[in-house]
N, C-alpha and C positions, 0 to 999 in steps of 0.2 A: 433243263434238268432241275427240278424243286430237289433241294436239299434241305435238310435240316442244319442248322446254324454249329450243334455239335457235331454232324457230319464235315458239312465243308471246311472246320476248321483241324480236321482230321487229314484234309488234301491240301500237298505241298504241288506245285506245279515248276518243275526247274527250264528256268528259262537258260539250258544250255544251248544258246544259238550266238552267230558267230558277230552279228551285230543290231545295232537301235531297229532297223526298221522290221528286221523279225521278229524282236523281242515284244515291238509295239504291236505287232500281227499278233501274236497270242494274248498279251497281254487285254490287249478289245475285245478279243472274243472269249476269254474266260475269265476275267475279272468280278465278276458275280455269282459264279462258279464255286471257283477255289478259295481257300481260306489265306494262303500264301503262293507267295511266286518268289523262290530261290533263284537270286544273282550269284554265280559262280565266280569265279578267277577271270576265265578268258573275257565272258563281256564286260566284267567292271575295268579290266586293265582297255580293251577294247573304246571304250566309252567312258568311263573315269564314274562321278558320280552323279553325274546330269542323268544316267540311264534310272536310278534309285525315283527321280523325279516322274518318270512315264509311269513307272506303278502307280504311284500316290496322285497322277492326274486322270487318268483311266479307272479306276479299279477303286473296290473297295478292301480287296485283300492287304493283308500286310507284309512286309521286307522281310526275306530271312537272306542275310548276305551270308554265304558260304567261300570264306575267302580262309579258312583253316588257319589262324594267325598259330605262329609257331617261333618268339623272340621272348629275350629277354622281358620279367615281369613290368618293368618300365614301360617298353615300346610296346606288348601288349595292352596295359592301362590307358596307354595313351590314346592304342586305336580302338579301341572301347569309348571312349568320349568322345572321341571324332565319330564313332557310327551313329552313338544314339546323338549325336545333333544334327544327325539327315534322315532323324523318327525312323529309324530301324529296329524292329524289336526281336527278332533273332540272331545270335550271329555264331559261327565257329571257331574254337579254336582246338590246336592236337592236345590230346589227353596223354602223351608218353613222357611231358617233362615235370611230373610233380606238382605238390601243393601249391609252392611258391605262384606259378603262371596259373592256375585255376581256381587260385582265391582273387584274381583278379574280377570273377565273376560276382562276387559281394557289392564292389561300387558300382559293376554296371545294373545292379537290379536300383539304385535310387534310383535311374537315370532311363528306369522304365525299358530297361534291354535285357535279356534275358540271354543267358551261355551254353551253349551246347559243347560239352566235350564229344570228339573225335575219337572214337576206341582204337579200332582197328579199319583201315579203309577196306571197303568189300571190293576192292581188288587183288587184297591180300589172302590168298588159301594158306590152309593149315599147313602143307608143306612146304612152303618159304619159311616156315618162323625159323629153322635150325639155320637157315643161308643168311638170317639175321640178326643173329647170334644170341637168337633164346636158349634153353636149355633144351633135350628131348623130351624131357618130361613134361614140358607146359604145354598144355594145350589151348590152342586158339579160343575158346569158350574162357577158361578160366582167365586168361590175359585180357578179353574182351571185359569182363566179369570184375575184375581186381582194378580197369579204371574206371569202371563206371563207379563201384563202390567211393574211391577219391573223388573221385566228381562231383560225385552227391552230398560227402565230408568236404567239402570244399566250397559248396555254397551254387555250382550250375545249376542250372534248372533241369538238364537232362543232357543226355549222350544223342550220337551219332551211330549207329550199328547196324549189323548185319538183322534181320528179320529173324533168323535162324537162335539169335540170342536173347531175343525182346524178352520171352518168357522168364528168363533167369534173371534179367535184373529189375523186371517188375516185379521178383518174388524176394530181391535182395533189400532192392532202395523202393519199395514204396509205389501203388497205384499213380501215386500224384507225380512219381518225378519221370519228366516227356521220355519215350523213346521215338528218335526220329529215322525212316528209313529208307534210307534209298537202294538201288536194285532190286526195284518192282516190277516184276513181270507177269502180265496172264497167262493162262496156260497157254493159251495157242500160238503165243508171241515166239520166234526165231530170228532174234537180231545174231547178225553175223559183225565179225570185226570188234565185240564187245568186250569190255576189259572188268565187268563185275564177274566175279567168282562164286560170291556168295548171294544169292538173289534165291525172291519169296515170292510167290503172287497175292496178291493185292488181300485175297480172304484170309490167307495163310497169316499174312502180317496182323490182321486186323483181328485176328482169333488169337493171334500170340498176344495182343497187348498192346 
């Protein structure tokens, strides 16, 4: 597949698999491909950070570790230094707790890492928020919409969201600031057993922004 360098660096490739040697299976054969390959929760706890190491000896793509850090502004700074010195230059943390935890994101740009805030996870539908103890009146848009805007007053490089909202906070914070998006779906895809709510296909996202 010839890509163009601002294409491929458009495609995140998640390496949601259960261990090293399947991770290393995709990882060879789309490493020239992709522009990123996202380590989640289960394989980093799986494999620790020696797996971080098979991207960066296979591949020319870069890290985006999606481990949603969600602690105090300390123990978040602290795993922020710990990521960018295993050359990780993505990472996530949840966007619901304030400036405090996502000004953390200012020291990790020396350090050449870059923040994504976590808006709303696209497992989440609009009709959970009241069971969450939002108000009736907010709607999932506008909550998605009100941390991206902190995020962006706070120094991230960009969000975490639903496809469904890319359009309103490129029209809020700015062309330049990322939206990253997961629950991508083609049209003809029918995954069963699926836990995303909110999901886009691939042009759909790509025309939002």
């Amino acid at each position: 597949m010839n890509l163009s360098i601002f294409s491929k660096n458009r495609l995140i490739f998640a390496l949601d698999v259960p261990n090293r040697k399947e991770a290393e299976k995709y990882v060879c054969l789309l490493g020239e491909t992709v522009g990123w390959f996202k380590i989640g929760l289960e394989l980093f706890i799986k494999e620790g950070p020696d797996i971080l190491e098979i991207v960066k000896q296979n591949s020319s793509a870069s890290i985006f570790l999606d481990l949603k850090l969600h602690d105090i502004p300390a123990t978040v700074s602290a795993a922020l230094r710990s990521a960018a010195a295993h050359d990780v230059k993505l990472i996530t943390v949840h966007g619901s707790d304030g400036k405090s935890i996502l000004k953390t994101a200012s020291e990790a740009k020396d350090l050449g890492l870059e923040v994504l805030a976590v808006t709303v996870l696209t497992s989440v539908s609009e009709s959970e928020l009241s069971d969450l103890g939002y108000k009736a009146s907010l709607s999932l848009k506008q909550l998605v919409l009100d941390r991206a805007s902190l995020a962006e007053e706070s120094g991230c490089a960009g969000v975490v969201c639903s496809g469904e909202e890319v359009a309103l906070i490129k029209k809020s914070c700015g062309k330049n600031f990322k939206a990253v998006v997961p629950g991508i779906r083609p049209v003809w895809a029918d995954i069963k057993k699926d836990d995303q709510s909110r999901i886009v296909t691939p042009k759909a996202a790509i025309s939002k922004g």
